[in-house]
Every structure is written in C-alpha cells, then in structure tokens.
Backbone as CSV, one residue per row, in Angstrom:
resi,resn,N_x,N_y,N_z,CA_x,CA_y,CA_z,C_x,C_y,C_z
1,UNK,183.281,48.873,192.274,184.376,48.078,191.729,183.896,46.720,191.248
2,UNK,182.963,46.360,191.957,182.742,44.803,191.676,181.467,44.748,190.053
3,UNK,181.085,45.854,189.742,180.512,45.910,188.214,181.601,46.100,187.392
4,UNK,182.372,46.648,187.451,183.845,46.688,186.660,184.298,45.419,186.049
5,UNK,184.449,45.150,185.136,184.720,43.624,184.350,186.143,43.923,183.719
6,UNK,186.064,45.551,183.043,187.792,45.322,182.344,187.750,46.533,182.170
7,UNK,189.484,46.771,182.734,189.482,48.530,182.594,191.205,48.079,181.628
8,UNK,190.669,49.253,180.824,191.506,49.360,180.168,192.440,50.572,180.061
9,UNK,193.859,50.530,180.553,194.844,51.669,180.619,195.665,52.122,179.517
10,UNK,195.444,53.463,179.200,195.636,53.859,177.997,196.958,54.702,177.608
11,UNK,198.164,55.233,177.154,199.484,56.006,177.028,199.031,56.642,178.282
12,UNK,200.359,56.913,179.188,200.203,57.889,180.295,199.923,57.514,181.522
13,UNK,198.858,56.363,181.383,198.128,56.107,182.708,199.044,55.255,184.000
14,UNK,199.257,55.913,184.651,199.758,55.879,186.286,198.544,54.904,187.126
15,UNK,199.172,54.105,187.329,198.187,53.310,188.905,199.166,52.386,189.721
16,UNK,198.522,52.199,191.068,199.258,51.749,192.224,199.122,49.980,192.213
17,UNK,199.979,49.474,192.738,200.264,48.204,193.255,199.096,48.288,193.501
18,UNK,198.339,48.546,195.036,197.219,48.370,195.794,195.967,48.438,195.049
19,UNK,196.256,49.416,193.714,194.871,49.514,192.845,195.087,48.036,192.166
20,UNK,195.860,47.710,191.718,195.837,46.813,190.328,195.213,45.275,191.314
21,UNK,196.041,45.050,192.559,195.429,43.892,193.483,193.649,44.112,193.780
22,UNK,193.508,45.269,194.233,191.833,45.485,194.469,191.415,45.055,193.365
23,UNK,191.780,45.667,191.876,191.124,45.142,190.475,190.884,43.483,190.542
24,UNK,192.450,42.874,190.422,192.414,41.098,190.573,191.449,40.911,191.667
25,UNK,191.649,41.479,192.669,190.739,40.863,193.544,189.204,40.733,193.057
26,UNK,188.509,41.500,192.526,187.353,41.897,192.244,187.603,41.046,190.356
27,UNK,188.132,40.665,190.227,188.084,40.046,188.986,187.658,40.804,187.950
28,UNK,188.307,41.911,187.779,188.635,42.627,186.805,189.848,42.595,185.896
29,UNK,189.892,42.237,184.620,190.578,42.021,183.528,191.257,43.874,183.221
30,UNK,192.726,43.802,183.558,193.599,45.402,182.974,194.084,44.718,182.099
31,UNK,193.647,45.549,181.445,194.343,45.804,179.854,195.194,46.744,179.511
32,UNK,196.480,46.723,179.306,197.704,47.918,179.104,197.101,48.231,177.248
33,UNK,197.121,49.156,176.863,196.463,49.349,175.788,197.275,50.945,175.433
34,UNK,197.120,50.808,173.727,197.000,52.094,172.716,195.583,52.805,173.130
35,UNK,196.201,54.020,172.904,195.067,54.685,172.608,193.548,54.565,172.461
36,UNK,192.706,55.334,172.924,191.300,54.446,172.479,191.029,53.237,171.683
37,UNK,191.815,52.176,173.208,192.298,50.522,172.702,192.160,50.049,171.258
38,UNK,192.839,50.843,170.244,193.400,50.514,169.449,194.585,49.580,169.040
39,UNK,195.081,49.177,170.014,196.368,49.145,170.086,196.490,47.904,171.687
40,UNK,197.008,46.444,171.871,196.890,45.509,173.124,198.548,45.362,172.779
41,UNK,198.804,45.570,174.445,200.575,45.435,174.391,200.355,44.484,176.046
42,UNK,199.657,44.050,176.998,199.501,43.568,177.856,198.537,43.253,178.620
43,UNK,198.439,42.138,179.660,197.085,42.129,180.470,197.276,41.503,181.721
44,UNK,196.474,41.357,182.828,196.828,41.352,184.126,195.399,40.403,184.235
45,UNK,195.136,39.798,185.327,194.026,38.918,185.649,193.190,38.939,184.716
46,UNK,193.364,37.444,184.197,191.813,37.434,183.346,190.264,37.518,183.676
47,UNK,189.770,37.556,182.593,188.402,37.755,183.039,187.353,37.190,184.070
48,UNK,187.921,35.782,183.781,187.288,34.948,184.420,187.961,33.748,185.233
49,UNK,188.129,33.255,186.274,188.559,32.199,187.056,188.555,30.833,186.296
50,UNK,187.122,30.504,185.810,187.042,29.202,185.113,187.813,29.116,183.997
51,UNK,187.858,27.766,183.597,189.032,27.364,182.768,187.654,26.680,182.000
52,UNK,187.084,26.437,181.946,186.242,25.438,180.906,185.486,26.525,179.312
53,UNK,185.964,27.631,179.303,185.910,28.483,177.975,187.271,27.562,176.917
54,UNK,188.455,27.460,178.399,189.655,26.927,177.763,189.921,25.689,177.003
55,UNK,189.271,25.247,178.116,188.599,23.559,177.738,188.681,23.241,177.162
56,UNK,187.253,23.835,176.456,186.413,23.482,175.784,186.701,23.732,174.252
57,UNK,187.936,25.391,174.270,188.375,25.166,172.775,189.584,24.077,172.650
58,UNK,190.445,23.855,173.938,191.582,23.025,173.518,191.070,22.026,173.137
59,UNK,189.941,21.328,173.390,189.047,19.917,172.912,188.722,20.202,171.545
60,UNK,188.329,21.305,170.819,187.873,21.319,169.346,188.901,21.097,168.922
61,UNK,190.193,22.157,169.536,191.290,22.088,168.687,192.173,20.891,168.455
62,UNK,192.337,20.237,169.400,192.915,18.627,169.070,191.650,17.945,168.294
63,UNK,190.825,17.577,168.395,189.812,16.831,167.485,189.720,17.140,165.943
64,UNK,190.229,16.544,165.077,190.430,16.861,163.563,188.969,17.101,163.284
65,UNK,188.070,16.128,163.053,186.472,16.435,163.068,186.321,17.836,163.352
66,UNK,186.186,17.867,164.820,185.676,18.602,165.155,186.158,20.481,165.122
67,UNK,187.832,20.377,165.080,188.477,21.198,164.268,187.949,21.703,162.909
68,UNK,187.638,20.727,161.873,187.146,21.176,160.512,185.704,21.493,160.626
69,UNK,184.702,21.353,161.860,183.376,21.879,161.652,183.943,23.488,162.086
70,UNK,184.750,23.637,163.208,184.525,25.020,163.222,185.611,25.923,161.921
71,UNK,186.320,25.237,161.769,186.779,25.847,160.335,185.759,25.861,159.674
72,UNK,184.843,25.635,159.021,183.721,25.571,158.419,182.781,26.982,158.781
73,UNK,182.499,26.997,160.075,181.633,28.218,160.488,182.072,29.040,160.517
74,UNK,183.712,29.504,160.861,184.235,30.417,160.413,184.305,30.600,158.904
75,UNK,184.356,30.182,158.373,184.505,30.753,156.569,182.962,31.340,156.433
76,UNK,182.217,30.189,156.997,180.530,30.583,156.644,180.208,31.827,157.014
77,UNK,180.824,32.491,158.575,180.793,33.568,158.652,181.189,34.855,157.913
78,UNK,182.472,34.668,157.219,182.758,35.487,156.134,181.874,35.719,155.262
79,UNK,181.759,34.574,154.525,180.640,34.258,153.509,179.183,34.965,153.945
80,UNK,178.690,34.792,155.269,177.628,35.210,155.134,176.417,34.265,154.257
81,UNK,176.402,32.999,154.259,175.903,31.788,153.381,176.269,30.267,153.970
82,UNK,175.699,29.778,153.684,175.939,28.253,153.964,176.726,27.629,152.565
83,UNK,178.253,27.080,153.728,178.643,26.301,152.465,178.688,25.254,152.426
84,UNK,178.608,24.389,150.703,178.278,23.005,150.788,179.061,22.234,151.009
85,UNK,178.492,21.012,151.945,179.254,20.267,152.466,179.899,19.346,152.089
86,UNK,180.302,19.263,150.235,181.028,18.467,149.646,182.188,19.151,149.516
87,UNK,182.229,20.796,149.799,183.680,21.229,149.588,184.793,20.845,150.544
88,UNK,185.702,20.724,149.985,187.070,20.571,150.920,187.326,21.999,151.258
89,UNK,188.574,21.895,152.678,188.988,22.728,153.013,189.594,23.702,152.062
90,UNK,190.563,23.127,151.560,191.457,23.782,150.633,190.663,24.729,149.308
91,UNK,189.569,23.622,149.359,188.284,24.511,148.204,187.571,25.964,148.658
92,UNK,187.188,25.809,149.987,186.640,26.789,150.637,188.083,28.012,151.103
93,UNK,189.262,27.697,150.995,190.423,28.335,151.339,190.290,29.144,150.070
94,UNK,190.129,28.357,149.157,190.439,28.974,147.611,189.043,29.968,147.443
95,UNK,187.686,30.055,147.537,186.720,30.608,147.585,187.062,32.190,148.482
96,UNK,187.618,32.052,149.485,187.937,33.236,150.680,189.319,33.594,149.830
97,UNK,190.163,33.168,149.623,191.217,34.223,148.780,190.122,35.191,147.561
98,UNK,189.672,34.104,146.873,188.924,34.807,145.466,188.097,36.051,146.443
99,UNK,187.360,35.446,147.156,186.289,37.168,148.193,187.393,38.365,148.678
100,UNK,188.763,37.884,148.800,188.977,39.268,149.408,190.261,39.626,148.698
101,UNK,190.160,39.073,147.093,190.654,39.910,146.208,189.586,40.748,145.599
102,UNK,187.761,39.537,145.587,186.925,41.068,144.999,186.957,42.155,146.056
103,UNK,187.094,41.834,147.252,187.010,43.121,147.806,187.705,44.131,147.856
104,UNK,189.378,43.532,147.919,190.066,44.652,147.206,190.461,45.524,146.046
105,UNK,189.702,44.659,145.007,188.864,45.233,143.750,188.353,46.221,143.771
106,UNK,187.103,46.358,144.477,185.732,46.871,144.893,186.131,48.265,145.305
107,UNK,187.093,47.981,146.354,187.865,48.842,147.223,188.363,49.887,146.485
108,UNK,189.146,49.500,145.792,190.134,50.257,144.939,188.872,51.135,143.678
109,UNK,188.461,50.545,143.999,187.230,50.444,142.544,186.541,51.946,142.731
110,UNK,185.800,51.505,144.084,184.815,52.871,144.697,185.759,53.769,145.489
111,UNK,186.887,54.067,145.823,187.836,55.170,146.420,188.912,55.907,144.843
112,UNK,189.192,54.760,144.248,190.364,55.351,143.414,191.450,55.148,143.998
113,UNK,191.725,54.598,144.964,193.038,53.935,145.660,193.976,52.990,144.572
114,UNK,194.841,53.472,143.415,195.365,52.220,143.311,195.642,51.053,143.898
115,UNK,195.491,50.012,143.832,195.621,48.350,144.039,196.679,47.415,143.484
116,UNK,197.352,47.034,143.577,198.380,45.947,142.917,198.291,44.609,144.028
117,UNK,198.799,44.429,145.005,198.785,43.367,145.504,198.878,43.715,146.789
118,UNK,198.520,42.704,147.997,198.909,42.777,149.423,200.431,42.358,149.341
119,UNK,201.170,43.806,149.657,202.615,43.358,149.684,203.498,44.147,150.555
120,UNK,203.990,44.121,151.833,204.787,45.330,152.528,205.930,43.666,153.211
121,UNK,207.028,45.138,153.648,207.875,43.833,154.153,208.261,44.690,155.597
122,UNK,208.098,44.222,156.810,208.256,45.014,158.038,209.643,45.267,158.420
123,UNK,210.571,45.173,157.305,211.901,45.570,157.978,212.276,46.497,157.288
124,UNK,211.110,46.991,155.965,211.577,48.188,155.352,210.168,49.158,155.183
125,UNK,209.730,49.348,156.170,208.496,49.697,156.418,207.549,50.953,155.567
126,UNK,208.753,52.099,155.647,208.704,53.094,154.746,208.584,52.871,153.140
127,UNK,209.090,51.123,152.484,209.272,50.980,151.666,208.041,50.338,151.037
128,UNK,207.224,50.708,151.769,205.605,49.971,151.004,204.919,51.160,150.516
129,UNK,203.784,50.968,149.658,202.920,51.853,149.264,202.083,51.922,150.358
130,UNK,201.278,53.319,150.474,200.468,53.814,151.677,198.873,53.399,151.652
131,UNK,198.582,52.337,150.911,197.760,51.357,150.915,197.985,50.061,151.950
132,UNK,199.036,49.567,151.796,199.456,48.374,152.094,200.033,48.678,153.532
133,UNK,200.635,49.826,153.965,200.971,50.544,155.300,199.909,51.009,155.686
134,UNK,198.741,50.897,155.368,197.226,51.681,156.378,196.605,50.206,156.499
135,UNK,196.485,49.310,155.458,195.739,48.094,155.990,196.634,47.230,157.123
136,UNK,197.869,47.519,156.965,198.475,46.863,157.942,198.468,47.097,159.527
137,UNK,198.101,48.931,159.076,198.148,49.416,160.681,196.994,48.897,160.964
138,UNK,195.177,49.058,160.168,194.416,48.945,160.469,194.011,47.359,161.152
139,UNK,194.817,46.370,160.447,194.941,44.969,161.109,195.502,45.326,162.321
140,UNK,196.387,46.014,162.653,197.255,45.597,164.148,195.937,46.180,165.076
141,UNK,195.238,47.231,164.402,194.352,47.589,165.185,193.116,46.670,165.690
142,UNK,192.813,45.852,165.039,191.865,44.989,165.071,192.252,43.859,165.820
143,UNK,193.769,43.481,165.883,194.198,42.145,166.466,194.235,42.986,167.481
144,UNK,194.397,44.162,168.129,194.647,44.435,169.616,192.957,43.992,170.110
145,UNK,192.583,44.824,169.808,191.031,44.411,169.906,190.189,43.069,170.096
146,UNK,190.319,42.029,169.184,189.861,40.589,169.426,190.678,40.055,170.407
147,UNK,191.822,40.531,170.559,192.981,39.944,171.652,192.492,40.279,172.896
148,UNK,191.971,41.276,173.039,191.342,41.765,174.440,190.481,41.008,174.471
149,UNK,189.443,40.670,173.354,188.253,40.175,173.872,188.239,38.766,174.352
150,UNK,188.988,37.700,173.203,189.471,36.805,173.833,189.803,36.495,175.070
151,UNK,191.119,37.354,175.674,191.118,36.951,177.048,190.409,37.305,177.862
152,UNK,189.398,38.421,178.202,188.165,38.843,179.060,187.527,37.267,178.685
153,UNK,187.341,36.759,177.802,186.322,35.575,178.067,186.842,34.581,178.417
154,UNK,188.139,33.971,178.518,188.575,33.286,179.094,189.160,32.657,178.185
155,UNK,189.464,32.775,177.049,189.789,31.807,175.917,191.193,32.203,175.858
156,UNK,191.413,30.989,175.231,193.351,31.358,174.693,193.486,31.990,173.507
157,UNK,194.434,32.740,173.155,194.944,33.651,171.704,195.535,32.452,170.692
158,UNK,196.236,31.381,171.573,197.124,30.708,170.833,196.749,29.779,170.317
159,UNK,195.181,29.096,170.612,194.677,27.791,170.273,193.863,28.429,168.767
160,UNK,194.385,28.461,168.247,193.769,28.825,166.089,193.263,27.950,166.127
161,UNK,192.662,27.866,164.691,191.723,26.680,164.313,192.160,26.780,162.638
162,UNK,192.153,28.158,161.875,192.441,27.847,160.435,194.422,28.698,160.631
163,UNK,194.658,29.254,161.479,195.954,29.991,161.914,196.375,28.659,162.816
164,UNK,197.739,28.780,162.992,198.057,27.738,164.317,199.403,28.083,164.310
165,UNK,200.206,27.629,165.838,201.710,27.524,165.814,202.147,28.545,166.151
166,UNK,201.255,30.215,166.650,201.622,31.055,166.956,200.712,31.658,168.262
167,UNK,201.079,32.128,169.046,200.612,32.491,170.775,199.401,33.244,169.938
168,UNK,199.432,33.695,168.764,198.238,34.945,168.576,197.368,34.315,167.246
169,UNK,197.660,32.930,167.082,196.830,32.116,166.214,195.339,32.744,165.894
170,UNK,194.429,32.871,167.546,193.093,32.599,167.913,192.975,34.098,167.569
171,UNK,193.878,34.869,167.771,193.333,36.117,167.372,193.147,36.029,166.001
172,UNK,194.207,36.103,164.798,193.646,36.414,164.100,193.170,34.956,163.053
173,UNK,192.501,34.407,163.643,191.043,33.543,163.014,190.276,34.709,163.574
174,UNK,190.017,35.100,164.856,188.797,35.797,165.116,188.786,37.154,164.158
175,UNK,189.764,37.661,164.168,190.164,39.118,163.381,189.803,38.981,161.715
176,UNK,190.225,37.933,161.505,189.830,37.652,159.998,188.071,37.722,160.119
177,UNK,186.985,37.535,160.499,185.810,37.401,160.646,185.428,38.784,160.124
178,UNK,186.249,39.846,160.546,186.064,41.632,160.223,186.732,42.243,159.308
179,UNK,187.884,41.967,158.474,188.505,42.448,158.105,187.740,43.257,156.939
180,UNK,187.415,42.820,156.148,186.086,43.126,154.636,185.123,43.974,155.418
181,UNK,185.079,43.883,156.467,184.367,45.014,157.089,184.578,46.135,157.613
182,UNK,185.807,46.099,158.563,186.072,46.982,158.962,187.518,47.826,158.955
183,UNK,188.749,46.972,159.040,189.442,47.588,158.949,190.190,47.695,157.175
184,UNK,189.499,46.746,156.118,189.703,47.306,154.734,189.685,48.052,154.248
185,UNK,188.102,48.352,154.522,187.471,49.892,154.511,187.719,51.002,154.881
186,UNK,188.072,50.947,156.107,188.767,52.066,156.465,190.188,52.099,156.225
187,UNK,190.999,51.420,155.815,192.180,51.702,155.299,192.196,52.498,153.524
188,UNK,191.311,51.927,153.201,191.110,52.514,151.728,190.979,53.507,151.663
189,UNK,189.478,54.442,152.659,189.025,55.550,152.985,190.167,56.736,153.425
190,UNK,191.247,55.933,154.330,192.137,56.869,154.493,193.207,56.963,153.553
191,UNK,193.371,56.149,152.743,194.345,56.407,151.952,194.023,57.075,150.931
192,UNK,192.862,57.447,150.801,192.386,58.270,149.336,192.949,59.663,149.709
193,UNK,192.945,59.553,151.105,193.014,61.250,152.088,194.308,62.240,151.774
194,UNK,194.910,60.984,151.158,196.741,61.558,151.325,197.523,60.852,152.109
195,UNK,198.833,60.758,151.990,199.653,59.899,152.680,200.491,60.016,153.952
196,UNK,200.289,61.606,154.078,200.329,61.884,155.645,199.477,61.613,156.464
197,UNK,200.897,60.649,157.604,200.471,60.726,159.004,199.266,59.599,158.630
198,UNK,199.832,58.443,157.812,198.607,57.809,157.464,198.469,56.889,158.473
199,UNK,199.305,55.651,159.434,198.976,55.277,160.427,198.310,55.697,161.640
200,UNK,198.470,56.739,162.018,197.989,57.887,163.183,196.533,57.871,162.372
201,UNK,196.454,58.088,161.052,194.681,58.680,160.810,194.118,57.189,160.688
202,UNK,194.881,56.469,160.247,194.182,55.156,160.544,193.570,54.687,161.900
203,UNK,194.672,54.565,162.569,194.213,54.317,163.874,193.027,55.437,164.598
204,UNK,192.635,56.507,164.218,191.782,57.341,164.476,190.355,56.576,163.531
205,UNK,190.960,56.465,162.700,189.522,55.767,161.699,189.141,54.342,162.585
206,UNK,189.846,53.542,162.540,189.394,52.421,163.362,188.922,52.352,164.740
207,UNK,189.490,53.611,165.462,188.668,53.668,166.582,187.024,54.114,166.518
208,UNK,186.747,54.557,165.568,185.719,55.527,165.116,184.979,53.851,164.384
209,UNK,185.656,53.532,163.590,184.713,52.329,163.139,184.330,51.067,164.399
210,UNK,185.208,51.067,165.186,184.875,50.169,166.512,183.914,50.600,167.075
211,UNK,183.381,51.772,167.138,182.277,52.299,167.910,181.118,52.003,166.882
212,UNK,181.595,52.830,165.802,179.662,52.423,164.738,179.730,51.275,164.483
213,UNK,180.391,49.962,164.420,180.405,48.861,164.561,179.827,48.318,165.470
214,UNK,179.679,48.741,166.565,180.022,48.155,167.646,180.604,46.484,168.267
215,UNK,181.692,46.572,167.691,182.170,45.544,167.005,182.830,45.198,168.837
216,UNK,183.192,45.407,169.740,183.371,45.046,170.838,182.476,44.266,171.605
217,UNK,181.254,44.761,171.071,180.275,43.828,171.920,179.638,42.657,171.092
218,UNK,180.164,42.339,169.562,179.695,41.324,169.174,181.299,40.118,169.104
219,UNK,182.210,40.586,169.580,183.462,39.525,169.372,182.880,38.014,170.073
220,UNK,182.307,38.496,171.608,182.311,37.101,172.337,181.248,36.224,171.841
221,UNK,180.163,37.074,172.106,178.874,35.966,170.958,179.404,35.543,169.957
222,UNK,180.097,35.931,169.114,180.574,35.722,167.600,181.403,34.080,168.087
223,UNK,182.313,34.204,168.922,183.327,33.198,169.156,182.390,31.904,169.765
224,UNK,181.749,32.246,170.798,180.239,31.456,171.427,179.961,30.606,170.024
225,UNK,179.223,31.555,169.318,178.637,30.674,168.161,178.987,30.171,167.326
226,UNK,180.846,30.510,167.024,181.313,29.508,166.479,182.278,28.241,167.079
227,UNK,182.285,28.130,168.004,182.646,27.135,168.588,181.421,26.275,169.573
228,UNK,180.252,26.611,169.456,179.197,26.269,169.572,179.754,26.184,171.482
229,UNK,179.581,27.341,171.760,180.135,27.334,173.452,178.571,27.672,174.065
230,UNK,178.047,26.855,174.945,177.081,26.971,175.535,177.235,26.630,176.992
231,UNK,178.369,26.825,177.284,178.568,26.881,178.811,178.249,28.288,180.249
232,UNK,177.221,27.789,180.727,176.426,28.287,181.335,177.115,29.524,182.030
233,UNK,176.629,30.624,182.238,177.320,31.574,182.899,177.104,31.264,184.303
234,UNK,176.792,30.791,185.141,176.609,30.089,186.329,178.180,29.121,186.617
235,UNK,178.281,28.526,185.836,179.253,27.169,185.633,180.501,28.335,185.673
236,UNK,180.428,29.265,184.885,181.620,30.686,184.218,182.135,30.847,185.889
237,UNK,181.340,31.482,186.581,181.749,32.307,187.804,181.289,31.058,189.419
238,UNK,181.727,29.759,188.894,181.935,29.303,190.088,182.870,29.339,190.963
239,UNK,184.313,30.057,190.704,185.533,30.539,191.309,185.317,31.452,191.285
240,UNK,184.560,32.647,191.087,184.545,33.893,191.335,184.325,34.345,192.581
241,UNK,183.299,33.498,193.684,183.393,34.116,194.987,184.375,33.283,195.667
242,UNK,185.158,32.214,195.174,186.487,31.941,196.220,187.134,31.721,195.230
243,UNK,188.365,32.591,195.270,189.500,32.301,194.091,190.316,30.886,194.573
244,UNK,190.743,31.003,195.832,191.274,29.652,196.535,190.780,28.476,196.431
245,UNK,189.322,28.435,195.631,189.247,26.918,196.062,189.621,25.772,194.866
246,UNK,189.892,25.128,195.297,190.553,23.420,194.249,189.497,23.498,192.919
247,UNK,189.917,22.950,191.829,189.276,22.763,190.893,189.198,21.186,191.300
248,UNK,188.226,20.954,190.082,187.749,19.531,189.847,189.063,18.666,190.110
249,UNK,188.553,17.128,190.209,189.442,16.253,189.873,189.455,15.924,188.717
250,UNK,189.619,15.388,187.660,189.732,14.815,186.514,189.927,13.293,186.698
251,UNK,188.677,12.675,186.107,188.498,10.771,185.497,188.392,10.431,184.514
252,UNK,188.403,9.334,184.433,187.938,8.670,182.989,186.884,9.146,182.325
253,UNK,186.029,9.499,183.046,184.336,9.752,183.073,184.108,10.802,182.903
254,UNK,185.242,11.888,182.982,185.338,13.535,183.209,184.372,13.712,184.070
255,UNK,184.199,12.868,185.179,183.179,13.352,186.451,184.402,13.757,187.832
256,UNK,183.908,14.844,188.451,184.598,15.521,189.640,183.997,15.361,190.718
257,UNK,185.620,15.004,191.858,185.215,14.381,192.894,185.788,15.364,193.950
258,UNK,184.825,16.814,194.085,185.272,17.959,194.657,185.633,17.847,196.028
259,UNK,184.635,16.884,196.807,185.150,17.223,198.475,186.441,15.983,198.561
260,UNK,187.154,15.273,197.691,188.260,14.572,197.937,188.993,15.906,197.299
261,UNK,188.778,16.642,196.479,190.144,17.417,195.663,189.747,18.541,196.675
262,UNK,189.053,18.882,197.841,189.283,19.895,198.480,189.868,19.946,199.986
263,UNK,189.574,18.577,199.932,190.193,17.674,201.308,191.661,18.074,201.337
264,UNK,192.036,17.504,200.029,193.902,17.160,199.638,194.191,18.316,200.463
C-alpha cells in the first residue's frame, strides 16, 4: 500500500469506508474517474501533505512580472522555439491563435475532414458538426487528465496563469500545452471514420493516444519546468510521516519558528 501514490476508480467500482481511510492514511491520491481515466469527476486526499507546490504557484500568480515570465514559457512550449523578448503578450496571443488555425488547416488538409470554424454551443449539443463534437469530447478528455495530475502534485486547478477566474483555470493552461498534439489529432482521425458513436470512439482514441504519448508521465515535469519549481522532494514529504504535525509559522523573513508553532 505504501508504493501506491494514486489509484484511480473507474464506472462500477465499489470500495469501503475502511479502504478509502487506509488509502488517506498511506497518502494515496483516489481519483473517481471515466473510463480508462479519460474522464475526472472527483478526488479524495491529495497527493501530497506539503503545501509549498501551492505556494509557490500562488506567489507567481499574484506577481505581474513574474506571472508574464511563465506566460511566456508556456506559449514557448507550444511553439517549441524561443520567443522574442520584445513581443507583447497580446502579440504572442495573436501568434498561438494564427498556430492553431494552421493546425486546423493541416488537419482538415491531411484527413479530408471538412473545417469551417471552432464552433458548438453546449445546450444544443446534437446541433454541432461531428468535428467540433469529437474535439470537444477529446478536450474534456484531456482536462480530466491534467486535472488529475495537477492535484497528485499538489498544485491548485484554479490558480491559471494565461486562463483565470475559474476553479479549472490551471487545468486548462496545462491542457492547452497538448492540444496540437494530441487530442486535435485524434479528433480529426476519428471523424474521418464516420459520425457514429463519435464521442465513445473518441474517448477510446484518446485513451490509446495517452498511452503512446505517454503523456501522464510528462504533465508534472512539464508544470516543474514551467513554473521553474525546484522544490526538493525531501522538503515535498516532510508531513508525510506525521500528518498531525503544525506547519511553519509565517514572518516577515518567511523564516519558521517550528518548536514555538508545535508547542501552541
């Protein structure tokens, strides 16, 4: 139990009070989940005890500076290039629309998928073309996914950096990092297929691309390196062998004065 980091429960799955406490206890992250976690509808003890993953983004995210460097590395990541540092935000905003209209160009280009625009409206769902209803499923698939990964590392969903104002901000900044990769592609691929049962084959395609991707095991490094997180895995699991004990005090100095805050 204690190698177990995150189990994830899938349609169907039955477990006990006494199991789910042994899990928390052992600091294991449940994940209520779709199907070959396609799909995040809930979660139970996070990954980790420490709060300084949390920290450390709520500090970028209030800091305007320091906010616009990691806006910056995120686009760069899209890009795949270094961009120059005379562009404005709004310039580099305008550069990432232009990339993932060529890609839906491209898309349309090499499948034969007609293309017109990203356009569905979720209260008439049936009433979109089966392009625009497979990339959509294939996004929900991807935000379940970074959403998991996020909280296994300890980070918040809600603290965005180019998204904001919504509990699931942080997801999709992180989700946007893949989209041209993974779930575009495979929305295109399935829509060439025919228009049956096209969410269901989507979500079968994206589970299938999460694996040759292996796009689960690069979310947390990915987030690490763009928020330039170098906080020690030592520092990570200092509440891990006593969940009970006091955190830091907080000073001026951000220095902690543990045997007074354990005294209290």
């Amino acid at each position: 139990m204690a190698a177990l980091r995150v189990l994830m429960l899938g349609p169907g799955t039955s477990i006990t009070h006494e199991a789910v406490k042994t899990l928390a206890d052992n600091n294991c992250l449940v994940i209520w989940c779709g199907e070959e976690m396609v799909r995040f509808y809930a979660q139970g003890m996070g990954g980790t005890r420490s709060a300084r993953r949390l920290i450390k983004q709520a500090a970028l995210v209030s800091d305007p500076q320091a906010r616009a460097a990691v806006v910056r590395r995120m686009y760069a990541y899209r890009f795949s290039e270094i961009i120059p540092a005379d562009l404005t935000i709004e310039q580099i905003r305008g550069m990432e629309g232009q990339r993932v209209r060529e890609t839906y160009r491209r898309l349309s280009e090499a499948t034969g998928v007609p293309w017109h625009s990203r356009s569905y409206d979720r209260n008439r769902w049936g009433g979109s073309d089966p392009i625009n209803r497979a990339i959509s499923a294939a996004n929900s698939c991807l935000y379940g996914l970074c959403h998991a990964a996020i909280l296994s590392a300890g980070y918040s969903p809600a603290l965005g950096f180019i998204h904001t104002g919504k509990q699931l901000s942080f997801v999709y900044d992180i989700a946007d990092l893949y989209k041209t990769e993974v779930s575009l592609p495979a929305a295109f691929r399935i829509t060439v297929e025919g228009p049956g049962e096209i969410e269901r084959r989507v979500r079968l395609a994206m589970r299938d691309a999460f694996r040759e991707t292996k796009l689960i095991d690069r979310i947390i490094p990915d987030i690490a390196q763009i928020l330039s997180d170098d906080v020690p895995d030592e520092e990570l699991g200092e509440y891990e062998d006593d969940p009970a004990k006091p955190g830091r005090l907080w000073g001026p100095e951000l220095q902690a004065d543990n045997s007074q805050g354990e005294a209290r």
